[in-house]
N, CA, C and O atoms as a Maestro MAE file, in Angstrom:
{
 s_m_m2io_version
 :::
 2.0.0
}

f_m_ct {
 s_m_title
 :::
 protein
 m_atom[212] {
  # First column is atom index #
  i_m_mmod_type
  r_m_x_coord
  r_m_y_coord
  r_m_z_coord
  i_m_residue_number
  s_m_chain_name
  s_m_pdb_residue_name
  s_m_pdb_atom_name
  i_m_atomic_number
  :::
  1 25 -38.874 -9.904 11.957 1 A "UNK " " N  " 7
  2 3 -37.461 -9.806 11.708 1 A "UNK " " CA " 6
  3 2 -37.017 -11.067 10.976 1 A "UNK " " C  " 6
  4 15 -37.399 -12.191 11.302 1 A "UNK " " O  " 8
  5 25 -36.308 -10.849 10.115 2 A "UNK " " N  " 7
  6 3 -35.787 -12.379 9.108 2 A "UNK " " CA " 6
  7 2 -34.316 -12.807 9.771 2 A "UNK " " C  " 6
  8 15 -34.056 -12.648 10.964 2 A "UNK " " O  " 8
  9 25 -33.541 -13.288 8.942 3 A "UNK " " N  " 7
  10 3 -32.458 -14.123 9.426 3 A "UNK " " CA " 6
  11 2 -31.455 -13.501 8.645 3 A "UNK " " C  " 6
  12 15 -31.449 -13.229 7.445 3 A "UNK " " O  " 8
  13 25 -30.413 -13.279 9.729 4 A "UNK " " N  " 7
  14 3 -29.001 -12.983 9.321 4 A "UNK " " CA " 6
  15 2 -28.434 -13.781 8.328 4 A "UNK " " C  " 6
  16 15 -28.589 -15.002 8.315 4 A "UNK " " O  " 8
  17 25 -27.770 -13.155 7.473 5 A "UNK " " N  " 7
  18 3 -27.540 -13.974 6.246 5 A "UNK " " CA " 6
  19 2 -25.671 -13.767 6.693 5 A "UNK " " C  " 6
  20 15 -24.961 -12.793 6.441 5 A "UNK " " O  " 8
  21 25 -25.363 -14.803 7.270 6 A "UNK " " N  " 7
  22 3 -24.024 -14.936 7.826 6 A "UNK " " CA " 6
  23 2 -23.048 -15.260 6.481 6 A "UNK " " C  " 6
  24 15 -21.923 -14.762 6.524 6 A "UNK " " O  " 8
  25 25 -23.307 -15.842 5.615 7 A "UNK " " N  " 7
  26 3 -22.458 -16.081 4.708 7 A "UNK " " CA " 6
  27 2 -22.531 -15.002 3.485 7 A "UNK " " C  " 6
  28 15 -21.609 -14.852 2.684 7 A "UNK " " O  " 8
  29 25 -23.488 -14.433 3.461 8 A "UNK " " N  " 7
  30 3 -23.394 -13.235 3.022 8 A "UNK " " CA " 6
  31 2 -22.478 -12.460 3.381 8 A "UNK " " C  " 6
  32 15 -21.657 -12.091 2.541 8 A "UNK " " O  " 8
  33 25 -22.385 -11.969 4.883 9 A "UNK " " N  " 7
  34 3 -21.643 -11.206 5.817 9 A "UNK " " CA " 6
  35 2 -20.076 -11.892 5.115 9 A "UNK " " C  " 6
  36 15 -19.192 -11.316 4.482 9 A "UNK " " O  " 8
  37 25 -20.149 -12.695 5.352 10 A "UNK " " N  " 7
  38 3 -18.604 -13.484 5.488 10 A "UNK " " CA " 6
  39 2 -17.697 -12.920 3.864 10 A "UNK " " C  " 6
  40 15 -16.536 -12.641 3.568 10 A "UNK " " O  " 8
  41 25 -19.255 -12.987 3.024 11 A "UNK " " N  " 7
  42 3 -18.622 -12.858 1.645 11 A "UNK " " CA " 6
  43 2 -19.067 -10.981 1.381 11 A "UNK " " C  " 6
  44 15 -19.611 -10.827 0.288 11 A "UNK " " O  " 8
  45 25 -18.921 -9.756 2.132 12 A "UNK " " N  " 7
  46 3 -19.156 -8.940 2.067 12 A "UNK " " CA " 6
  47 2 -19.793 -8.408 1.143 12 A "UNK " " C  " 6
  48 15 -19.358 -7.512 0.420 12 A "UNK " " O  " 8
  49 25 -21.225 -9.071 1.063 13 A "UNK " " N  " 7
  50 3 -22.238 -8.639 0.332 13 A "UNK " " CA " 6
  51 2 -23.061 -7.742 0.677 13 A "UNK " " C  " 6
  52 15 -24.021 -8.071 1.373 13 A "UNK " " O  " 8
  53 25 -22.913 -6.596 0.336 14 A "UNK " " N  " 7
  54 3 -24.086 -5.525 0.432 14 A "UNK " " CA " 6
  55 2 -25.067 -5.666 1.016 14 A "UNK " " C  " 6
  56 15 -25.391 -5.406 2.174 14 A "UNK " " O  " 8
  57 25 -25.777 -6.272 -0.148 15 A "UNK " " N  " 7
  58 3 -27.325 -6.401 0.718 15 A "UNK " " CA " 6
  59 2 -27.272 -7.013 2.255 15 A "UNK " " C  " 6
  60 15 -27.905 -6.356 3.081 15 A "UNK " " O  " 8
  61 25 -26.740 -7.935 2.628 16 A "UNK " " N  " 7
  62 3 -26.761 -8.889 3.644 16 A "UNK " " CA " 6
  63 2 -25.851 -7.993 4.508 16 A "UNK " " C  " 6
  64 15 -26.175 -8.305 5.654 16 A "UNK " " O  " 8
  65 25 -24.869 -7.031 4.590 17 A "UNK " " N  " 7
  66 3 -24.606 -6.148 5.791 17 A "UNK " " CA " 6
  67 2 -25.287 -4.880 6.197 17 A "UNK " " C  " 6
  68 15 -25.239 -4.238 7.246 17 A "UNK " " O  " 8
  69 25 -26.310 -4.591 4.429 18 A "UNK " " N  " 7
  70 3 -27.795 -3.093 4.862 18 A "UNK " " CA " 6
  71 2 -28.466 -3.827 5.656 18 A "UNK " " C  " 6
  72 15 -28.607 -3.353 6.783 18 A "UNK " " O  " 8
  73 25 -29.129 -5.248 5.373 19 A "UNK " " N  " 7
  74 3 -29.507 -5.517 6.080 19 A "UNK " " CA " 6
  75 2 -29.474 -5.937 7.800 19 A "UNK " " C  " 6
  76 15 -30.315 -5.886 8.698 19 A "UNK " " O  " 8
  77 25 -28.315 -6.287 7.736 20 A "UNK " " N  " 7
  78 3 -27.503 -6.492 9.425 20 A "UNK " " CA " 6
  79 2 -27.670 -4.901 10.310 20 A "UNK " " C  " 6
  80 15 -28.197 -4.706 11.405 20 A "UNK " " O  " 8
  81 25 -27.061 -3.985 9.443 21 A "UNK " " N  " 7
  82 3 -27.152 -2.632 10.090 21 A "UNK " " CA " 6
  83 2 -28.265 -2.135 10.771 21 A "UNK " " C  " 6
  84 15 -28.466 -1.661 11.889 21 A "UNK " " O  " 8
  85 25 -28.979 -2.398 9.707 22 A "UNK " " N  " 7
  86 3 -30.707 -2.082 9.716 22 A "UNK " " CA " 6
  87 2 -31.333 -2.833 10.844 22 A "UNK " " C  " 6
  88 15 -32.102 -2.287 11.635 22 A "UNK " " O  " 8
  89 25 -30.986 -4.133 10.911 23 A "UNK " " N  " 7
  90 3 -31.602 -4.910 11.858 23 A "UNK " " CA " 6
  91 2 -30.954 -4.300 13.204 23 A "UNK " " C  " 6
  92 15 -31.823 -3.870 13.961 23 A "UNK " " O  " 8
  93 25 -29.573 -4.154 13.706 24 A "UNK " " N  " 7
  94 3 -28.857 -4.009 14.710 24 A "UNK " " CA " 6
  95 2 -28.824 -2.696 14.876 24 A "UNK " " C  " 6
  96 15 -29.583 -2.472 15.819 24 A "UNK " " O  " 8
  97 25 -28.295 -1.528 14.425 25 A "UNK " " N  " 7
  98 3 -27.768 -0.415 14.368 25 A "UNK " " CA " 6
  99 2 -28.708 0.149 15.774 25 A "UNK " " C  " 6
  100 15 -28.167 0.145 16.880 25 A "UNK " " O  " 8
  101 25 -29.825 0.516 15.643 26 A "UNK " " N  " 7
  102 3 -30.918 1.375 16.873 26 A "UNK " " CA " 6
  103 2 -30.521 0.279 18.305 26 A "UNK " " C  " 6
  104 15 -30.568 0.911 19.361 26 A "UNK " " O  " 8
  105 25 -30.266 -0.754 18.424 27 A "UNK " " N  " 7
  106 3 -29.839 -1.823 19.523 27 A "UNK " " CA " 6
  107 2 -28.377 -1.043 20.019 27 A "UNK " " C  " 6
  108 15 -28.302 -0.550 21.145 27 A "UNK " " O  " 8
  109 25 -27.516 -1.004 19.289 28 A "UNK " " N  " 7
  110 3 -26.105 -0.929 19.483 28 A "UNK " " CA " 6
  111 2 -26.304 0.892 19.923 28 A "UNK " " C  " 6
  112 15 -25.591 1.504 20.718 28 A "UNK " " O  " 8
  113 25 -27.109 1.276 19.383 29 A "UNK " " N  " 7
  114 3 -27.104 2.921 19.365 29 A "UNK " " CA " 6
  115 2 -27.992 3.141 20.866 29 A "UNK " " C  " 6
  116 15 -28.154 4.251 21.373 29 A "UNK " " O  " 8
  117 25 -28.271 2.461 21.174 30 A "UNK " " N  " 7
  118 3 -29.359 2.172 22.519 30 A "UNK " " CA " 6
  119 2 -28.292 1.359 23.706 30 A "UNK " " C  " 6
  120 15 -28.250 1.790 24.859 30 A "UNK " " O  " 8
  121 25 -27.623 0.395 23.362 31 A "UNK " " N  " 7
  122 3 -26.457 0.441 24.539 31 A "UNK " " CA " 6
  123 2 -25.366 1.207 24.432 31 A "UNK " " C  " 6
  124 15 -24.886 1.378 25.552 31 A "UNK " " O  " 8
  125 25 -24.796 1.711 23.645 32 A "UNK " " N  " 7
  126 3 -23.962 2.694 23.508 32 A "UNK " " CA " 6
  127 2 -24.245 3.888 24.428 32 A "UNK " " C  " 6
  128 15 -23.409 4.499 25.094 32 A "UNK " " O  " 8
  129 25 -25.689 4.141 24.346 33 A "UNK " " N  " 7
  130 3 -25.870 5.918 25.108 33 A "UNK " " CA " 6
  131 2 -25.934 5.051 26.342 33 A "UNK " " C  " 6
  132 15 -26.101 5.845 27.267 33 A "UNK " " O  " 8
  133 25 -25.895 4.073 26.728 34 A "UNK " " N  " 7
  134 3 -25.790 3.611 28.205 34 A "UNK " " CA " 6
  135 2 -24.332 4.160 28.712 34 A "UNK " " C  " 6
  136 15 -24.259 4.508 29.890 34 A "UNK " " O  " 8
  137 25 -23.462 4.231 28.093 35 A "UNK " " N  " 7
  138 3 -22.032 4.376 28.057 35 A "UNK " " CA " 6
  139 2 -21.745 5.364 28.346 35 A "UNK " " C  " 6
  140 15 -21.394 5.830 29.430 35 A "UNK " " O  " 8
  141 25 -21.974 6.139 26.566 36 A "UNK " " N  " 7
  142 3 -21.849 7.119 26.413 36 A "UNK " " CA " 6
  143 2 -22.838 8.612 26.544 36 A "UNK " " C  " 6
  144 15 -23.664 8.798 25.651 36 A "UNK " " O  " 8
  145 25 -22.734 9.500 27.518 37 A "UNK " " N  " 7
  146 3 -24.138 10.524 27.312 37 A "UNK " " CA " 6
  147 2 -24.250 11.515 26.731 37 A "UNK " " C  " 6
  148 15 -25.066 12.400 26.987 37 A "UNK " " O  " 8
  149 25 -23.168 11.511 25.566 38 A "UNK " " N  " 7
  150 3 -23.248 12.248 24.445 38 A "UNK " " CA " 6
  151 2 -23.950 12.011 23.124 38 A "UNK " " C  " 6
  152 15 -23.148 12.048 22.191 38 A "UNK " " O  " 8
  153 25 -25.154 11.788 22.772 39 A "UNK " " N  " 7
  154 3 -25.684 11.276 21.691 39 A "UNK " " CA " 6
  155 2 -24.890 10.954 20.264 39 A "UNK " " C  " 6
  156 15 -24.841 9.914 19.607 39 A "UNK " " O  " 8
  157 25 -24.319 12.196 20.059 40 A "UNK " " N  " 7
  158 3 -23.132 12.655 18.614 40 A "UNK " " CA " 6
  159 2 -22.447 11.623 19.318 40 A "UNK " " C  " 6
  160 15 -23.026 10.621 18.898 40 A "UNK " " O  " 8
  161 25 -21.635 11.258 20.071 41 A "UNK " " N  " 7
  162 3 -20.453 10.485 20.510 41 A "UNK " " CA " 6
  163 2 -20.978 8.986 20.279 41 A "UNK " " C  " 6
  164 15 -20.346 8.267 19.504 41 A "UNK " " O  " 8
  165 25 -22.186 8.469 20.971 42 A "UNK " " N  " 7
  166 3 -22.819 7.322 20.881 42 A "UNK " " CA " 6
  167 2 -22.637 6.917 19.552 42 A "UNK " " C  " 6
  168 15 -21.922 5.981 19.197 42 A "UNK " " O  " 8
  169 25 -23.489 7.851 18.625 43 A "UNK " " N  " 7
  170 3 -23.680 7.618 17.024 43 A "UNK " " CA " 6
  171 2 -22.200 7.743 16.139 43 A "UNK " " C  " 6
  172 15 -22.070 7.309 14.994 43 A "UNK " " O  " 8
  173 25 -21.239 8.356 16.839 44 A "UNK " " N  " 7
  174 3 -20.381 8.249 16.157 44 A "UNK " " CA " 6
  175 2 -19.606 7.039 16.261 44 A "UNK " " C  " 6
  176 15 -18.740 6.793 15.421 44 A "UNK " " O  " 8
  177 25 -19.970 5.869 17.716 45 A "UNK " " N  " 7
  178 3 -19.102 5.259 18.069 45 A "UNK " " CA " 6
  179 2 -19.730 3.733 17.344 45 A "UNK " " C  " 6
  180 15 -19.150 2.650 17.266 45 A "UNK " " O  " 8
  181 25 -20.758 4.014 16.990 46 A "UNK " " N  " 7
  182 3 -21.572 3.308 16.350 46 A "UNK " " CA " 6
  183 2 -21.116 3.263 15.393 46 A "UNK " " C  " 6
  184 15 -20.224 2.440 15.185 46 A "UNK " " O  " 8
  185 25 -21.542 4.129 14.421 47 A "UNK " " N  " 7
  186 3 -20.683 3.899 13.202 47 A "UNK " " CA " 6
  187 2 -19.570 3.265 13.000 47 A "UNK " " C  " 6
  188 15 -19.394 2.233 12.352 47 A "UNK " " O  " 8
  189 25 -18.844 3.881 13.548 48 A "UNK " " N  " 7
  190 3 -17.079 3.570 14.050 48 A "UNK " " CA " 6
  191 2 -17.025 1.899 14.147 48 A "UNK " " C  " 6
  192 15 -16.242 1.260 13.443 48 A "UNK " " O  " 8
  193 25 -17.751 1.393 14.897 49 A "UNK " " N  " 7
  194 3 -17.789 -0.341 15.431 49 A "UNK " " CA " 6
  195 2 -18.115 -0.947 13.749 49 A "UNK " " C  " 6
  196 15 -17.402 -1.677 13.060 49 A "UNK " " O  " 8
  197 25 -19.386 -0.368 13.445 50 A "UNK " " N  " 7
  198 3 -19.652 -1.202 11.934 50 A "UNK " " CA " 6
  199 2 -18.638 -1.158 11.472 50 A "UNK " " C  " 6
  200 15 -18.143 -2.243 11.168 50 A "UNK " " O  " 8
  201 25 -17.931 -0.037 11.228 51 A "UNK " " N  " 7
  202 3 -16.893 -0.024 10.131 51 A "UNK " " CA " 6
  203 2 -16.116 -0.688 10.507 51 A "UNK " " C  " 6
  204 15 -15.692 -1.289 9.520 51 A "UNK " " O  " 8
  205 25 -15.580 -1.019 11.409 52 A "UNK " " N  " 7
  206 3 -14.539 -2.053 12.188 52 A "UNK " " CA " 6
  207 2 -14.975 -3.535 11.565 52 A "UNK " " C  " 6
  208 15 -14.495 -4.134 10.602 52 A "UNK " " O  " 8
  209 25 -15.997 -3.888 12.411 53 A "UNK " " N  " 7
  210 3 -16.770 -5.471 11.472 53 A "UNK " " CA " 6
  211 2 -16.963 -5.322 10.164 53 A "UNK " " C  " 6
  212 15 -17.435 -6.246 9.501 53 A "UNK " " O  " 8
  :::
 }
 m_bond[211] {
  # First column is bond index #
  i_m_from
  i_m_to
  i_m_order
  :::
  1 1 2 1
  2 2 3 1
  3 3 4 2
  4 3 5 1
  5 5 6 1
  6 6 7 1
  7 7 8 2
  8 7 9 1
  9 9 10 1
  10 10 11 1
  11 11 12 2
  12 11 13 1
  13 13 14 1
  14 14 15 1
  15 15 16 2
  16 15 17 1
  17 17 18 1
  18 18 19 1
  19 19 20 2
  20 19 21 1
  21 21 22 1
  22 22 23 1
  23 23 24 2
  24 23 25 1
  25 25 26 1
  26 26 27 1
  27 27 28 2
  28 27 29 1
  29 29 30 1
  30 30 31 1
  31 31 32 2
  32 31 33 1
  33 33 34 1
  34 34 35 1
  35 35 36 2
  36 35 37 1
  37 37 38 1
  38 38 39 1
  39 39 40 2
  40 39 41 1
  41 41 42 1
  42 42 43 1
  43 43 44 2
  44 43 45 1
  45 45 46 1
  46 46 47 1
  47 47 48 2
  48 47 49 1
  49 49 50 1
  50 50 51 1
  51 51 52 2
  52 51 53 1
  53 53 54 1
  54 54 55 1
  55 55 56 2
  56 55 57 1
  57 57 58 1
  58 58 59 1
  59 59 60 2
  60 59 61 1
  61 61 62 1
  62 62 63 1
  63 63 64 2
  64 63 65 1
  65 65 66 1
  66 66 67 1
  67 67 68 2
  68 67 69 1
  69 69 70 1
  70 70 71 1
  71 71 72 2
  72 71 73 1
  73 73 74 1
  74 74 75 1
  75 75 76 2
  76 75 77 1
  77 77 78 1
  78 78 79 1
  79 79 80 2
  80 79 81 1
  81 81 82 1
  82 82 83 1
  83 83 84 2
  84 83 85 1
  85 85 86 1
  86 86 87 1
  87 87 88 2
  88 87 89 1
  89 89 90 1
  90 90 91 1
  91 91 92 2
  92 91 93 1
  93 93 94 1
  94 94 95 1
  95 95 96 2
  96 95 97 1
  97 97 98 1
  98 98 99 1
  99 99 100 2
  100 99 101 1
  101 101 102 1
  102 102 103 1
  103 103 104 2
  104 103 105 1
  105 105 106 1
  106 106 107 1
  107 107 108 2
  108 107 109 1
  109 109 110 1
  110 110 111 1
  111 111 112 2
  112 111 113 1
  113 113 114 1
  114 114 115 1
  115 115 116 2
  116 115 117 1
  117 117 118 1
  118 118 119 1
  119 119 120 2
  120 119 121 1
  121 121 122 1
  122 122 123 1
  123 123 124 2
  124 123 125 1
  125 125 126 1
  126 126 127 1
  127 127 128 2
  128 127 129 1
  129 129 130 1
  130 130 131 1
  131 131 132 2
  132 131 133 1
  133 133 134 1
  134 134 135 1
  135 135 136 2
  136 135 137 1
  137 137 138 1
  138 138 139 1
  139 139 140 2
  140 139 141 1
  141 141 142 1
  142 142 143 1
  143 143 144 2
  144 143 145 1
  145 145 146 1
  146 146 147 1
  147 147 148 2
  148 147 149 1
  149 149 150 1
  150 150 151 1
  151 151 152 2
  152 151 153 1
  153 153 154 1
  154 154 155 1
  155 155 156 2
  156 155 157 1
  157 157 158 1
  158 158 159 1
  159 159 160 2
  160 159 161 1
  161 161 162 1
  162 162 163 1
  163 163 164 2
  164 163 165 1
  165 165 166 1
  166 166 167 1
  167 167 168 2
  168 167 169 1
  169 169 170 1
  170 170 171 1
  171 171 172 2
  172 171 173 1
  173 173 174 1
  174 174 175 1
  175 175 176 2
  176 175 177 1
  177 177 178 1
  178 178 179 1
  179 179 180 2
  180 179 181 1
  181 181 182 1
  182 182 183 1
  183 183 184 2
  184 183 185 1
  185 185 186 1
  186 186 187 1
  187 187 188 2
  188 187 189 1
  189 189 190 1
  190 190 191 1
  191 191 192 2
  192 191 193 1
  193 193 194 1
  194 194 195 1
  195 195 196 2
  196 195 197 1
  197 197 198 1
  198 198 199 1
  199 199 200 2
  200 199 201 1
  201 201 202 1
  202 202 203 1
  203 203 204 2
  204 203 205 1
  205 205 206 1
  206 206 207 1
  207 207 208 2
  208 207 209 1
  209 209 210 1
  210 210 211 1
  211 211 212 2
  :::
 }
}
């Protein structure tokens, strides 16, 4: 796994938030169904959070 490119993030660069997603997304989608025990709901709430950050 490489390193978050935070100033990337900061300066909403593409590459550096595919990459964040990519790295995080299956983590967040994995405590989420802790939550939630609707899979569709989990993944949707997922999404939902990125788009927020």
């Amino acid at each position: 796994m490489g390193t978050i490119d935070f100033e990337g993030l900061q300066q909403n660069d593409a590459a550096a938030w595919g990459y964040f997603f990519e790295t995080y997304a299956e983590t967040f989608y994995r405590v989420a169904r802790g939550y939630i025990p609707d899979p569709s709901d989990a993944e949707e709430m997922v999404s939902e959070t990125f788009m927020k950050i």
